[in-house]
mmCIF entry with sequence, helices, sheets and N, C-alpha, C, O atoms, coordinates in Angstrom:
data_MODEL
# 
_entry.id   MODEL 
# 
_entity.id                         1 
_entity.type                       polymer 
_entity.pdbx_number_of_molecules   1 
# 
_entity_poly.entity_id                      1 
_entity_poly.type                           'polypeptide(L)' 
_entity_poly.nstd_linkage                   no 
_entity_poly.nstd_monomer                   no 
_entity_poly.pdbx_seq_one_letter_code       
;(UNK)(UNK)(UNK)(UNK)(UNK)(UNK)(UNK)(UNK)(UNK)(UNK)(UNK)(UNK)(UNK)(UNK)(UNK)(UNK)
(UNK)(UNK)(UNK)(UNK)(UNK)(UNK)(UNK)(UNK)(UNK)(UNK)(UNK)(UNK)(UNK)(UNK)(UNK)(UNK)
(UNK)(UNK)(UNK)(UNK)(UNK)(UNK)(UNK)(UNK)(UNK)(UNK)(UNK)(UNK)(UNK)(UNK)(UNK)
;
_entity_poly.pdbx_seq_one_letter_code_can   XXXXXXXXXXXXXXXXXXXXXXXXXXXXXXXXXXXXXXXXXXXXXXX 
_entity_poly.pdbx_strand_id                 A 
# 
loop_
_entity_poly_seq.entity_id 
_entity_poly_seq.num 
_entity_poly_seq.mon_id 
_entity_poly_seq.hetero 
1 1  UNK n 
1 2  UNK n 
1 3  UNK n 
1 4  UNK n 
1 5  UNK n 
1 6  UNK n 
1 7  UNK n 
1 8  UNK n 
1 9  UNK n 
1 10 UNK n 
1 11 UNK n 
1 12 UNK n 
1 13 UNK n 
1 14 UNK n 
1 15 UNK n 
1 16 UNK n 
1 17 UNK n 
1 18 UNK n 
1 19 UNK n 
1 20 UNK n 
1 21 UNK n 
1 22 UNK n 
1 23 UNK n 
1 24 UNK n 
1 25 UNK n 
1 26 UNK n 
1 27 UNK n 
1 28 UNK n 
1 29 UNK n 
1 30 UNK n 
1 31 UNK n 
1 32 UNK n 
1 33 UNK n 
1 34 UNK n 
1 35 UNK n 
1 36 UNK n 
1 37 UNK n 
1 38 UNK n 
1 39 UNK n 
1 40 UNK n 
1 41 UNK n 
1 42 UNK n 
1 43 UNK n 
1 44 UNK n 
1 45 UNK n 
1 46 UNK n 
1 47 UNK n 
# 
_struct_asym.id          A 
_struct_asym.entity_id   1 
# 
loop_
_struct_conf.conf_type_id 
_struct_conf.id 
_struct_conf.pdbx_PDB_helix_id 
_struct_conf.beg_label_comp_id 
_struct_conf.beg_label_asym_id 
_struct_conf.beg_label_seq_id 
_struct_conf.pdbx_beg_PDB_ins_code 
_struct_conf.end_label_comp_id 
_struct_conf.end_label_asym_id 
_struct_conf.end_label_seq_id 
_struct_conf.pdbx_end_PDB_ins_code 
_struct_conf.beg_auth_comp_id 
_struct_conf.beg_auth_asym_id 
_struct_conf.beg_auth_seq_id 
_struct_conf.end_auth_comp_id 
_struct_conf.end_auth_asym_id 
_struct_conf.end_auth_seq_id 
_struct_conf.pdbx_PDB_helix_class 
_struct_conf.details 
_struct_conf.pdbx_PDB_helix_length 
HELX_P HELX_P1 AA1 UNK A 33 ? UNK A 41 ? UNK A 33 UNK A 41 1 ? 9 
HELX_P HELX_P2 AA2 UNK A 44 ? UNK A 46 ? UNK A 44 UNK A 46 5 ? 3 
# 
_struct_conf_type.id          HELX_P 
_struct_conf_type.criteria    ? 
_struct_conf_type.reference   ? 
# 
loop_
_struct_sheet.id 
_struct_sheet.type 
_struct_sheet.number_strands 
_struct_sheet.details 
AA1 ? 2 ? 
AA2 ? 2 ? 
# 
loop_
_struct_sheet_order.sheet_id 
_struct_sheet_order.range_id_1 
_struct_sheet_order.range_id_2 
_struct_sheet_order.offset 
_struct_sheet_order.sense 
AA1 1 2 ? anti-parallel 
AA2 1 2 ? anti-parallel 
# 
loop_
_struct_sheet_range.sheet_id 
_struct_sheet_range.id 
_struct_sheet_range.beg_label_comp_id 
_struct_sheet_range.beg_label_asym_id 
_struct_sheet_range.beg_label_seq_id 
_struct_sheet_range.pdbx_beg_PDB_ins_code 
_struct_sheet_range.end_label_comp_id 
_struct_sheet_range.end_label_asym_id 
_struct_sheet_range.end_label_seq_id 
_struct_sheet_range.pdbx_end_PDB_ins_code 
_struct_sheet_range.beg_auth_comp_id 
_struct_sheet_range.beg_auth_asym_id 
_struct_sheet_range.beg_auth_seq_id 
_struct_sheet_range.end_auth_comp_id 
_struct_sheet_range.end_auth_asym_id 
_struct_sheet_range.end_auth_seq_id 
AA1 1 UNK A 2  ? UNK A 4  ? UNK A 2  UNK A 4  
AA1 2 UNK A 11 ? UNK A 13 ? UNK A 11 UNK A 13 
AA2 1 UNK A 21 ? UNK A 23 ? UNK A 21 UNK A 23 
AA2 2 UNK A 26 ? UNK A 28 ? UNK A 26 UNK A 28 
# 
loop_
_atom_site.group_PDB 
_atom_site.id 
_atom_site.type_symbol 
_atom_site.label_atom_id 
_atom_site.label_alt_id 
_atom_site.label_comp_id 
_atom_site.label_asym_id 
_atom_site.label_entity_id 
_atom_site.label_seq_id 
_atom_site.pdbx_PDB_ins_code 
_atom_site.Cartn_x 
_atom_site.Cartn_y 
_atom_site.Cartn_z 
_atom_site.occupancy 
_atom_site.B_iso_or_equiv 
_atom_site.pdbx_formal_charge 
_atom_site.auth_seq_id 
_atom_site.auth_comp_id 
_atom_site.auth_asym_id 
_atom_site.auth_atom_id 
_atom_site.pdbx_PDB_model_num 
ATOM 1   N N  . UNK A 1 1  ? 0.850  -1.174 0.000  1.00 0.00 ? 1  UNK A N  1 
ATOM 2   C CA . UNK A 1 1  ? 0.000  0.000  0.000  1.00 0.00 ? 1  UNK A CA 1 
ATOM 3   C C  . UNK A 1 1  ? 0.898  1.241  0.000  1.00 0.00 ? 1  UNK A C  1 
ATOM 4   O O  . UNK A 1 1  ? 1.992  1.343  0.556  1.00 0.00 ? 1  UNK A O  1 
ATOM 5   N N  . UNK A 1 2  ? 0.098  2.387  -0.888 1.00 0.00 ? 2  UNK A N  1 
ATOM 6   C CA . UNK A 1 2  ? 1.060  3.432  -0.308 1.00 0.00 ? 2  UNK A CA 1 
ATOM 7   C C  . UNK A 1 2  ? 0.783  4.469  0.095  1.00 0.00 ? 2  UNK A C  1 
ATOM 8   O O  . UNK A 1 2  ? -0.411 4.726  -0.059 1.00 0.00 ? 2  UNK A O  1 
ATOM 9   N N  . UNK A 1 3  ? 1.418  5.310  0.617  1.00 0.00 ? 3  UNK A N  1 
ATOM 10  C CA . UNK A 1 3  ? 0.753  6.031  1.700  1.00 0.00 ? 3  UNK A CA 1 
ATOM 11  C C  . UNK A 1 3  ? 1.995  7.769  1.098  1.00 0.00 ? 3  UNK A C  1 
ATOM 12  O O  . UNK A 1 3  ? 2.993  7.886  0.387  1.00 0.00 ? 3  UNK A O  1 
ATOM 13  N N  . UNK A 1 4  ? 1.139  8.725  1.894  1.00 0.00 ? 4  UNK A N  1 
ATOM 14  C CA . UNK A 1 4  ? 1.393  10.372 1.331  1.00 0.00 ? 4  UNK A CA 1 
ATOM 15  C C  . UNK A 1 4  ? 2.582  10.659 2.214  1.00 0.00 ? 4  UNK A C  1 
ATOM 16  O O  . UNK A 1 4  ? 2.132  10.232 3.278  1.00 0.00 ? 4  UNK A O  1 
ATOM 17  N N  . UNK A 1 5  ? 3.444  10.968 2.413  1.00 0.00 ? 5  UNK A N  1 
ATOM 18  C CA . UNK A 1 5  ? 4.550  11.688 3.245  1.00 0.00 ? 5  UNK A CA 1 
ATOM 19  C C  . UNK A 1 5  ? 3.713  12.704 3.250  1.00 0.00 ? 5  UNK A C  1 
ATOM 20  O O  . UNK A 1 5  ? 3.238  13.112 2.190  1.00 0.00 ? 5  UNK A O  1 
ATOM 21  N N  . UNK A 1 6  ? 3.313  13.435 4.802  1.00 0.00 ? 6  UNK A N  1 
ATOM 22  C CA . UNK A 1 6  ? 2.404  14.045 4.917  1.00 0.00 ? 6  UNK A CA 1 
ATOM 23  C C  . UNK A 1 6  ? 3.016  15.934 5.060  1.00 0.00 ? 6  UNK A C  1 
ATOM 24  O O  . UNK A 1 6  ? 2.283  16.922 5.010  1.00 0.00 ? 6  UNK A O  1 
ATOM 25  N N  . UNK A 1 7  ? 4.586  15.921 5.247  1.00 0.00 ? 7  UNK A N  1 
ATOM 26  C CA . UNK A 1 7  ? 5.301  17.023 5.078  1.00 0.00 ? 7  UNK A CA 1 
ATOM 27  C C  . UNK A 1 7  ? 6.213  17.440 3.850  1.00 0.00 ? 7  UNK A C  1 
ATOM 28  O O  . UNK A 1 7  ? 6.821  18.509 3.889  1.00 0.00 ? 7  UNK A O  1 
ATOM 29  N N  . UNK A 1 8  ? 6.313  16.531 2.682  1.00 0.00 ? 8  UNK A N  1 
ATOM 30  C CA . UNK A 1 8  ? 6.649  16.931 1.291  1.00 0.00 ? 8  UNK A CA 1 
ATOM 31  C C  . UNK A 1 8  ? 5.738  16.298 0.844  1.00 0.00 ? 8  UNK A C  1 
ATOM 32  O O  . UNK A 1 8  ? 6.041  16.124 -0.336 1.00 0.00 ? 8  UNK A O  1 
ATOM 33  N N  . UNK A 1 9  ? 4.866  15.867 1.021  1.00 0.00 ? 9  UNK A N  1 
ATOM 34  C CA . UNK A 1 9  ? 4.034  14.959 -0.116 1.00 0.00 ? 9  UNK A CA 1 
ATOM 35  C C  . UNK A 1 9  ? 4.350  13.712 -1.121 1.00 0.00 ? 9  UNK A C  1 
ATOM 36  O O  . UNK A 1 9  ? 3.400  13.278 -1.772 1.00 0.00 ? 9  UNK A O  1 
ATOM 37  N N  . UNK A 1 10 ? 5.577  13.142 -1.274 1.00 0.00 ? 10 UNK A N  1 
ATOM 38  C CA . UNK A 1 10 ? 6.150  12.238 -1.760 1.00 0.00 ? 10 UNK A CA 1 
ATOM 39  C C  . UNK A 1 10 ? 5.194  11.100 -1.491 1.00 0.00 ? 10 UNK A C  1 
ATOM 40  O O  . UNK A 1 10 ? 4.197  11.343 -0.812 1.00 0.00 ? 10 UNK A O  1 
ATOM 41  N N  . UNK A 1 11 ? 5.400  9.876  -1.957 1.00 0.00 ? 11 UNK A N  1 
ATOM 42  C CA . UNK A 1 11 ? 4.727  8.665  -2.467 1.00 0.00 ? 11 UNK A CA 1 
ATOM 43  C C  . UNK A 1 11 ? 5.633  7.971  -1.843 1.00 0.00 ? 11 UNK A C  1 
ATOM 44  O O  . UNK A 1 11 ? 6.756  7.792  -2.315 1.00 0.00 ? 11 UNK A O  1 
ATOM 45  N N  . UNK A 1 12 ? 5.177  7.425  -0.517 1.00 0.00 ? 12 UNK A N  1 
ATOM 46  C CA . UNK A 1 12 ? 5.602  6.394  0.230  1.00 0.00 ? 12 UNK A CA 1 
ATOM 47  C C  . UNK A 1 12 ? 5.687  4.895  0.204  1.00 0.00 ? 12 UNK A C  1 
ATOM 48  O O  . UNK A 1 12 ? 4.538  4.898  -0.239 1.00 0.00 ? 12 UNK A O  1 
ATOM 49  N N  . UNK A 1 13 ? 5.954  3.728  0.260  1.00 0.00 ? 13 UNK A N  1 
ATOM 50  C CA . UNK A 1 13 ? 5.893  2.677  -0.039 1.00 0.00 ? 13 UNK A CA 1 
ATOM 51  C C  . UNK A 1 13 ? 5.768  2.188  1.528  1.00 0.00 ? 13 UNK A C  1 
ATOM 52  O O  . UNK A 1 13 ? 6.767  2.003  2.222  1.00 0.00 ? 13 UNK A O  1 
ATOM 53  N N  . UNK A 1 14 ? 4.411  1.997  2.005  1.00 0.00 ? 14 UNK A N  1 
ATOM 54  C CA . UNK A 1 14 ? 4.015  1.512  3.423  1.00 0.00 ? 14 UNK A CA 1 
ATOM 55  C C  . UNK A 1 14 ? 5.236  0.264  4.201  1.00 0.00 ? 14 UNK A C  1 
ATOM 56  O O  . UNK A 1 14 ? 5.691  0.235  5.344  1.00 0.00 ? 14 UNK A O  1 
ATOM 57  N N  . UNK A 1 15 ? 5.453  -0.584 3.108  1.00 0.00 ? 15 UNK A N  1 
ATOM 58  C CA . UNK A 1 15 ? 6.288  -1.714 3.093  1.00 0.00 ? 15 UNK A CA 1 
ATOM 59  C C  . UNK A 1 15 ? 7.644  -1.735 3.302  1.00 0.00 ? 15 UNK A C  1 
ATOM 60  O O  . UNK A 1 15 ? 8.328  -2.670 3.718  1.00 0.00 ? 15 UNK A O  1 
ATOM 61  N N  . UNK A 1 16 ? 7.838  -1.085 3.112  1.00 0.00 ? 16 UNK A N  1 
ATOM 62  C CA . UNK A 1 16 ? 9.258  -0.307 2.725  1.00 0.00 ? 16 UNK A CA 1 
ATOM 63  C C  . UNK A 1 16 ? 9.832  0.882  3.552  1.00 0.00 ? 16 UNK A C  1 
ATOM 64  O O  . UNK A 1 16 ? 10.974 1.181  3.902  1.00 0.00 ? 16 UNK A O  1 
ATOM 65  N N  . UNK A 1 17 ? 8.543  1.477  3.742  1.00 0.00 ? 17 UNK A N  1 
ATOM 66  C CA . UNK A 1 17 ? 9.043  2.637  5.130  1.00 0.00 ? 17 UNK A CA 1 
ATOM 67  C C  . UNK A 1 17 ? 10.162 2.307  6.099  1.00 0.00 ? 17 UNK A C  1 
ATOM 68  O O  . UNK A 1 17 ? 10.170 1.312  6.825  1.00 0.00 ? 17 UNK A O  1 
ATOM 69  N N  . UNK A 1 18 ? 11.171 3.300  6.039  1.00 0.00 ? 18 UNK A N  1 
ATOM 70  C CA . UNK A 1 18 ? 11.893 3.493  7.291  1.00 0.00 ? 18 UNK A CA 1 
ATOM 71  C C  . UNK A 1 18 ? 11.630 4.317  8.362  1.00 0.00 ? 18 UNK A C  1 
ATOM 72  O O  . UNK A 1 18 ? 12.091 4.110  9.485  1.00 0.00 ? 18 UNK A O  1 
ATOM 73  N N  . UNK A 1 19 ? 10.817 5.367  8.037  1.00 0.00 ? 19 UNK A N  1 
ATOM 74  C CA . UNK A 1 19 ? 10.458 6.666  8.942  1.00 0.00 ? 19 UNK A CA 1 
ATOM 75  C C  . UNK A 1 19 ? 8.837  6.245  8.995  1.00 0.00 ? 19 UNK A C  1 
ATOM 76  O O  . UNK A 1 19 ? 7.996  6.029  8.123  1.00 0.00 ? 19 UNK A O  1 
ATOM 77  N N  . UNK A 1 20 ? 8.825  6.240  10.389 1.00 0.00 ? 20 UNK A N  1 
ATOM 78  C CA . UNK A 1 20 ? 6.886  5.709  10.471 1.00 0.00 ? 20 UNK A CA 1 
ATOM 79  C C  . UNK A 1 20 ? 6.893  6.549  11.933 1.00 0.00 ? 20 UNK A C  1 
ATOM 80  O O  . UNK A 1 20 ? 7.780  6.568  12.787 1.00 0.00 ? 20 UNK A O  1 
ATOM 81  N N  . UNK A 1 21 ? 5.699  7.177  11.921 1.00 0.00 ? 21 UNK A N  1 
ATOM 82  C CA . UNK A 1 21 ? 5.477  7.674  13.301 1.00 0.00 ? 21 UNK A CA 1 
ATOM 83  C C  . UNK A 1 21 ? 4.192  7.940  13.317 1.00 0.00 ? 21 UNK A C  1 
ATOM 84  O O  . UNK A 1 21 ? 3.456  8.116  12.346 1.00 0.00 ? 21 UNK A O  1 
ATOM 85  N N  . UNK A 1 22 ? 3.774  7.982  15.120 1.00 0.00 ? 22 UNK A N  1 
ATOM 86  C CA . UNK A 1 22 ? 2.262  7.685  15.364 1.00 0.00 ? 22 UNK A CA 1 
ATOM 87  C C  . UNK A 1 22 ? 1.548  8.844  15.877 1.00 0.00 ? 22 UNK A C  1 
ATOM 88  O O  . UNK A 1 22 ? 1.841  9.419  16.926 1.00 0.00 ? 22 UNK A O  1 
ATOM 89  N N  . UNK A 1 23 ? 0.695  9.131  15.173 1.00 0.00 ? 23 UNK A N  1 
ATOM 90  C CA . UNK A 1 23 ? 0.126  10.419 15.974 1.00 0.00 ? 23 UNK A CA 1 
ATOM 91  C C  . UNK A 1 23 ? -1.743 10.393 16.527 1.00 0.00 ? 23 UNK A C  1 
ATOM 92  O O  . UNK A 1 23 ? -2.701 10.619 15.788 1.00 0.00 ? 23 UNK A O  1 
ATOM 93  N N  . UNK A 1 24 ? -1.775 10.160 17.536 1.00 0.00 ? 24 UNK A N  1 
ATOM 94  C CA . UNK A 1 24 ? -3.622 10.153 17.505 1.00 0.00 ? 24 UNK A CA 1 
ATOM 95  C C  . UNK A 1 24 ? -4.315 8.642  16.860 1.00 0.00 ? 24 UNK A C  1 
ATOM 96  O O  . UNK A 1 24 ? -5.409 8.431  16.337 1.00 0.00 ? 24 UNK A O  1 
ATOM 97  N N  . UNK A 1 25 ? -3.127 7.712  17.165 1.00 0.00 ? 25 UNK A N  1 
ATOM 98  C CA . UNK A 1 25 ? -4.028 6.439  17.110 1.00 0.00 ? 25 UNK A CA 1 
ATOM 99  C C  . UNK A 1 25 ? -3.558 6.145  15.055 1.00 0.00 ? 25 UNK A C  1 
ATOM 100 O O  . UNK A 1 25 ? -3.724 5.100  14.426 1.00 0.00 ? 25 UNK A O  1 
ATOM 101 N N  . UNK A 1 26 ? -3.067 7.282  14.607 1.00 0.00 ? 26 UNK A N  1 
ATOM 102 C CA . UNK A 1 26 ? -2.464 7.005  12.978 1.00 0.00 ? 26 UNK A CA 1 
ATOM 103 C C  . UNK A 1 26 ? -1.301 7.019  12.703 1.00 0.00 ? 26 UNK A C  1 
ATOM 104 O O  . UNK A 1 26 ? -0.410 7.747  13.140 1.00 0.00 ? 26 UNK A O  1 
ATOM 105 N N  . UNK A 1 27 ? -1.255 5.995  11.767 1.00 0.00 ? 27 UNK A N  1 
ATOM 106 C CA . UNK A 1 27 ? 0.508  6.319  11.445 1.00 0.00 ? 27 UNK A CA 1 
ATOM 107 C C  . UNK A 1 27 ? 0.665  6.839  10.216 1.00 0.00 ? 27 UNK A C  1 
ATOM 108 O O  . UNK A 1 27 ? -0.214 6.785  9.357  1.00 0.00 ? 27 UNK A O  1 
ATOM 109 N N  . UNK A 1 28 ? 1.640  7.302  10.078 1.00 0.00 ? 28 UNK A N  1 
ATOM 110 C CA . UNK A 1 28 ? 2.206  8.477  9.193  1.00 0.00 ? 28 UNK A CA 1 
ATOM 111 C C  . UNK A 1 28 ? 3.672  7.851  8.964  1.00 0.00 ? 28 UNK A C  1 
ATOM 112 O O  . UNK A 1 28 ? 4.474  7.693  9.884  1.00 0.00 ? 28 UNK A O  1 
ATOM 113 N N  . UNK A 1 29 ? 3.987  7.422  7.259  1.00 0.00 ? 29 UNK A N  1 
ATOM 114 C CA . UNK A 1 29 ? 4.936  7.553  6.704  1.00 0.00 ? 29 UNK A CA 1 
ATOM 115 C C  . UNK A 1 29 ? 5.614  8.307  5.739  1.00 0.00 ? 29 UNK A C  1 
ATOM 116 O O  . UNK A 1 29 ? 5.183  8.600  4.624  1.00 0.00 ? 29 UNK A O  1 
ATOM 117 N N  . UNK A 1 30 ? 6.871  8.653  6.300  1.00 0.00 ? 30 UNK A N  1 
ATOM 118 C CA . UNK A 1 30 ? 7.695  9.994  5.935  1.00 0.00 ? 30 UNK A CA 1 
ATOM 119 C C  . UNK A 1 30 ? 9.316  9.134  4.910  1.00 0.00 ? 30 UNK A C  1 
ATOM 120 O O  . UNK A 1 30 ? 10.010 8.155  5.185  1.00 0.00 ? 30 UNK A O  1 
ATOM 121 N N  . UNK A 1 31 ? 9.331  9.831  4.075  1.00 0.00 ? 31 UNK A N  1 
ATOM 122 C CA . UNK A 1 31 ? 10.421 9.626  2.932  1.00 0.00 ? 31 UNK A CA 1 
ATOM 123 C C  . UNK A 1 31 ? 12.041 9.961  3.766  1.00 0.00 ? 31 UNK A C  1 
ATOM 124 O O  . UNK A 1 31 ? 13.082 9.370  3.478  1.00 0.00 ? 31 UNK A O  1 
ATOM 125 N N  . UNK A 1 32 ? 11.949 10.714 4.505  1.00 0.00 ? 32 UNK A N  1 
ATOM 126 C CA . UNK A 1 32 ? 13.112 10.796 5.400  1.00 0.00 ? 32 UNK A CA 1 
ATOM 127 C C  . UNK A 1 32 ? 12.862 11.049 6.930  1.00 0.00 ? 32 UNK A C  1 
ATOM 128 O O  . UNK A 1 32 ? 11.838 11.283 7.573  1.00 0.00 ? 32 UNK A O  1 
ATOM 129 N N  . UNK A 1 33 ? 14.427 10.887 7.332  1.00 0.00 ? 33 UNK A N  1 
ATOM 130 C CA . UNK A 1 33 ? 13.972 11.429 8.541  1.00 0.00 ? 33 UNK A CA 1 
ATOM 131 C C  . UNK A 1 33 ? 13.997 12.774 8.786  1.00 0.00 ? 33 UNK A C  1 
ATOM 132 O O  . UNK A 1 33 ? 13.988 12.874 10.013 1.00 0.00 ? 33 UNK A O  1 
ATOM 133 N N  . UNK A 1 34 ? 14.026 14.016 8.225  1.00 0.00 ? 34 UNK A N  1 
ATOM 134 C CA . UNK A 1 34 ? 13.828 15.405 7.980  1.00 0.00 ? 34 UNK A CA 1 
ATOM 135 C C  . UNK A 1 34 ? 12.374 15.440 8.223  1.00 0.00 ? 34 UNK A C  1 
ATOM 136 O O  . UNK A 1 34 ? 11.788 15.893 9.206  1.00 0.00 ? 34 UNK A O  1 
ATOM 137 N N  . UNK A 1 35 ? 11.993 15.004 7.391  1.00 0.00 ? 35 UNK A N  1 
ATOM 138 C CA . UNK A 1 35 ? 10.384 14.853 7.630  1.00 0.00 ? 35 UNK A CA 1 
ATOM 139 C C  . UNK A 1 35 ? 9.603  14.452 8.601  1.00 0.00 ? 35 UNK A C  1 
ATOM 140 O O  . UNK A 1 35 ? 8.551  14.881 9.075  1.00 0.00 ? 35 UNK A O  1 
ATOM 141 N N  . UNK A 1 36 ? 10.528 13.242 8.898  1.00 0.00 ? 36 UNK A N  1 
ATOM 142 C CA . UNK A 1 36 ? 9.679  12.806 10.241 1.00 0.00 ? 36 UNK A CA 1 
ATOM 143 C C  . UNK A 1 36 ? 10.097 13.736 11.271 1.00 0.00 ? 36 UNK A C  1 
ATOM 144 O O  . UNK A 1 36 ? 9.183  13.961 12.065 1.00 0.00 ? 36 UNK A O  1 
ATOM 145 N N  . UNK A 1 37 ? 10.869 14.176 11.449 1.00 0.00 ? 37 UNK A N  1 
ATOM 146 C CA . UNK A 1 37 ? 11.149 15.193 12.993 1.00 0.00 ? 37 UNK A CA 1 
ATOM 147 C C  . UNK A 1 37 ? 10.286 16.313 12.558 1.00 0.00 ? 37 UNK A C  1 
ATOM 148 O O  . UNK A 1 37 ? 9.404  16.595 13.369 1.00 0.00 ? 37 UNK A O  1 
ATOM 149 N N  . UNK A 1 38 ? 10.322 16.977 11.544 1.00 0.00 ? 38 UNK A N  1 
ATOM 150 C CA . UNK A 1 38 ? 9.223  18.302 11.260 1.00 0.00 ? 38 UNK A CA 1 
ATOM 151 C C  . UNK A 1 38 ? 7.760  17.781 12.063 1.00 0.00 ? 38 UNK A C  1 
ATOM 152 O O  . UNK A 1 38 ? 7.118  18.404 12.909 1.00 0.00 ? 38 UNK A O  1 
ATOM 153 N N  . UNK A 1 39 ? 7.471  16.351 11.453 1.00 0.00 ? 39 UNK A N  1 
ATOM 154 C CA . UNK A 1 39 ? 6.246  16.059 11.776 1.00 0.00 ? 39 UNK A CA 1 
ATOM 155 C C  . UNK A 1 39 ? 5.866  15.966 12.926 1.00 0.00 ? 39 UNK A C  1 
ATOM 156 O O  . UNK A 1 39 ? 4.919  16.450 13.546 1.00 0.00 ? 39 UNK A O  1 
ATOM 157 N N  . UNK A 1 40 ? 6.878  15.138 13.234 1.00 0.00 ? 40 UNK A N  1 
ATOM 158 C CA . UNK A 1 40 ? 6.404  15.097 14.967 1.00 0.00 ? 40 UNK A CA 1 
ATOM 159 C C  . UNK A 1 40 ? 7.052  16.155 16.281 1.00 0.00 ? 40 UNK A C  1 
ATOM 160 O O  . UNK A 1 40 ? 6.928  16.006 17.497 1.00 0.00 ? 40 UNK A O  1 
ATOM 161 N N  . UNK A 1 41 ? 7.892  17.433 15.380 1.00 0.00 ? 41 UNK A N  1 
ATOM 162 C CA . UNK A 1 41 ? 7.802  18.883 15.766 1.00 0.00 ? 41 UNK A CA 1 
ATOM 163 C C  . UNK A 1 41 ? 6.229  19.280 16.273 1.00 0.00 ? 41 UNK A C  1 
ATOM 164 O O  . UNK A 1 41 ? 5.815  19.291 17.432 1.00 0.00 ? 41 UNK A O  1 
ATOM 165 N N  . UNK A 1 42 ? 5.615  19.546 15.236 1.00 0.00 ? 42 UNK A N  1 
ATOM 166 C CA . UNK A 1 42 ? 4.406  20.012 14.892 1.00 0.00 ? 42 UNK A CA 1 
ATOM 167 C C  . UNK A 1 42 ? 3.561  19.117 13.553 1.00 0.00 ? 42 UNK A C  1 
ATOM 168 O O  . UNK A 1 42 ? 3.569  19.171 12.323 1.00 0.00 ? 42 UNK A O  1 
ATOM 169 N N  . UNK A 1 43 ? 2.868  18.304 14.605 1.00 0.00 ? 43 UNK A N  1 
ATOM 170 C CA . UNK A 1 43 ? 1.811  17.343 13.472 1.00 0.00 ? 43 UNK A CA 1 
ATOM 171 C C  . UNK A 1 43 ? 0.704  18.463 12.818 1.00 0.00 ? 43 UNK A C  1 
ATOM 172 O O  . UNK A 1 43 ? 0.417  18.784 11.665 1.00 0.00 ? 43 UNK A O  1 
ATOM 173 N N  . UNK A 1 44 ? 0.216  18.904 14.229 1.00 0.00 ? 44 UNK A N  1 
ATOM 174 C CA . UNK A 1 44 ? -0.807 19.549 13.664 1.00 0.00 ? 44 UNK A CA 1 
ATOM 175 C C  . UNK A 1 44 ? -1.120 20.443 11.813 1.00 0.00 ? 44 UNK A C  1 
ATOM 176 O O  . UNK A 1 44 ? -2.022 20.429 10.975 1.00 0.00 ? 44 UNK A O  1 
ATOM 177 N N  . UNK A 1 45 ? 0.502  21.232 11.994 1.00 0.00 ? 45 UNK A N  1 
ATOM 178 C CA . UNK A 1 45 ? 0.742  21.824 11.225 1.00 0.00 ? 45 UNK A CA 1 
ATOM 179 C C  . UNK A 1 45 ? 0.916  20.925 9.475  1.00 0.00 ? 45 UNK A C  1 
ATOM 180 O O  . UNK A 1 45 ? 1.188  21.529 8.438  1.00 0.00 ? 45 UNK A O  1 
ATOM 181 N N  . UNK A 1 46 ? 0.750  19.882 9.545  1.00 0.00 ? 46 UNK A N  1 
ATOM 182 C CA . UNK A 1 46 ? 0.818  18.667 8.398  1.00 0.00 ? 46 UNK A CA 1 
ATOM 183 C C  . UNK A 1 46 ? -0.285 18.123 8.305  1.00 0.00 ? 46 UNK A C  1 
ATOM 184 O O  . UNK A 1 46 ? -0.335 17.268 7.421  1.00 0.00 ? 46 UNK A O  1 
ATOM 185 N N  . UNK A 1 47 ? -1.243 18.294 8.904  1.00 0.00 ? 47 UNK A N  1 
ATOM 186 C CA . UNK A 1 47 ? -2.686 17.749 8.798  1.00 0.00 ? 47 UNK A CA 1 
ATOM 187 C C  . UNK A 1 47 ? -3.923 18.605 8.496  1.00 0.00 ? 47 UNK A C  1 
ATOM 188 O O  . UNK A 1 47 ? -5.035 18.081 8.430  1.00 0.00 ? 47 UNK A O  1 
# 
């Protein structure tokens, strides 16, 4: 399945993810880890 990098928007590969993080019961996969720290900086601000 694939899923949105929710702070560049890139095309994630669920399977394949290295950067996964949980926010509010969802997970969220990110193309780097740049992304993932922005995200879980401030989720709100990505949703």
């Amino acid at each position: 399945m694939m899923a949105i990098d929710p702070v560049c928007k890139m095309v994630v590969d669920e399977a394949k993810a290295r950067f996964i993080s949980e926010y509010r019961g969802e997970k969220y996969y990110f193309c780097a880890p740049g992304c993932k720290k922005a995200f879980e900086k401030n989720p709100e601000n990505y949703l």
